[in-house]
N, C-alpha and C positions, 0 to 999 in steps of 0.2 A: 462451601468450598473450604479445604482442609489448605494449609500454609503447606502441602506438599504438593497442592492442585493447583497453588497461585501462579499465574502467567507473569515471568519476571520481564520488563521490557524497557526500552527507553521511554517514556511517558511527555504528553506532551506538556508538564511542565516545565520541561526543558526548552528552551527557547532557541533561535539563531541568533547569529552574531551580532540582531542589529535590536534583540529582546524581544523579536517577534515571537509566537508559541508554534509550535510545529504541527502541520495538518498530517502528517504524516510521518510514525516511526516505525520498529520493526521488533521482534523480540529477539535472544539471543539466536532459536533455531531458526526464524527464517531470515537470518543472518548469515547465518552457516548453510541453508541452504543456495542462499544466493550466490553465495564464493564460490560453492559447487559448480553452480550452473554455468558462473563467470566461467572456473577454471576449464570447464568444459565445449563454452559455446562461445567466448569473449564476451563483449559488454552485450547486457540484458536491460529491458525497460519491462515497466511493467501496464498494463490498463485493465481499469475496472470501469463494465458499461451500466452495469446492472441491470442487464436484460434478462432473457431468460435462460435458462440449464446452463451451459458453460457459463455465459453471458454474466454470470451473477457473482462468480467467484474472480478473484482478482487472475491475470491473465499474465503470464511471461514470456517475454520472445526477443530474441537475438536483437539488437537494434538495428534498424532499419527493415527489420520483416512486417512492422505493423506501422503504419503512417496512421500521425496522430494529425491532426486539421483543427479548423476553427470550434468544433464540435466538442473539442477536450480540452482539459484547464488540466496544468499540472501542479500537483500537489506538492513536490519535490522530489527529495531522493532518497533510496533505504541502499544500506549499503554499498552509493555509488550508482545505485539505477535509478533513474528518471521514472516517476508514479505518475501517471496520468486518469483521470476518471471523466467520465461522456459529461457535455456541460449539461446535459439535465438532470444527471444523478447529483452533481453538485450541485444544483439547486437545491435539491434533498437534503442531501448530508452539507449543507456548508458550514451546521452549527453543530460536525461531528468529527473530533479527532480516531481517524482511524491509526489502527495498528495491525500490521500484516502478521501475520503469527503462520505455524505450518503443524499439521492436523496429520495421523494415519486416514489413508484413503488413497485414491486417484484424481491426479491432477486433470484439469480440464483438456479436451481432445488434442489441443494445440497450446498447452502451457508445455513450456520446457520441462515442467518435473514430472510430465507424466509420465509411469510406468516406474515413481524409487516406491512406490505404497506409501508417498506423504504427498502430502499437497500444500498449495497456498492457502489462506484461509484469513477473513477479517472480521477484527474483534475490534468495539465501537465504544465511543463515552461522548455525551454533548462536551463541547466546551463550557467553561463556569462565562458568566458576565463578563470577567474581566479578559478573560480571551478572547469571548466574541467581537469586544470592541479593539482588543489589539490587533484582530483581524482583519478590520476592515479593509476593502480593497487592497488588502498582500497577496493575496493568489494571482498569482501568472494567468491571464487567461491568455 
């Protein structure tokens, strides 16, 4: 990958307020696209189930269109929206800092960006040791 390919983003070694490591950042564009969707639709949340075709890619929609239950753990927030993924996918990924990033293509059926020719899209890195254990029990379930 060429330094003009590199994905610039918040990284989760940037921590919260209390030095905890973040399960969840965004890069600059889908930053920019989520202000979009804000300015468009008000506040948005987002969930990734990891099922299958849509199911797989992370999912946007107006708050309050998608009810999130005992079943999702929310990771935080990117830009202001509320990240939620299925508790079994978190069982998967718990030793894995995602990052929302936005890709050309079509959003999934019922994601808010479907139809700009970008979509949501996530790009993955285990946490090192020392964030797994600063992690312990911080996720919201």
């Amino acid at each position: 990958m060429s330094a003009t390919d590199m994905v610039e983003a918040t990284t989760a070694e940037q921590a919260g307020a209390d030095g905890t490591p973040l399960r969840v950042t965004a890069t600059p564009a889908a930053l920019a696209l989520v202000e979009e969707l804000k300015a468009e639709y008000g506040p948005v949340m987002f969930h990734q189930s990891g099922g299958c075709c849509d199911g797989s890619s992370p999912m946007c929609y107006p708050v309050g269109d998608f009810i999130v239950g005992d079943g999702d753990v929310h990771l935080g927030q990117v830009g202001g929206a509320d990240f939620f993924i299925s508790r079994s996918q978190f069982e998967v990924w718990k030793h894995t800092h995602i990052m929302l990033d936005v890709v050309p293509g079509r959003g999934g059926m019922f994601s808010l960006e479907n139809g700009r020719e970008k979509r949501f899209h996530i790009r993955s890195r285990l946490f090192t040791e020392a964030e797994n254990q600063a992690l312990g029990g911080a996720c919201r379930l």
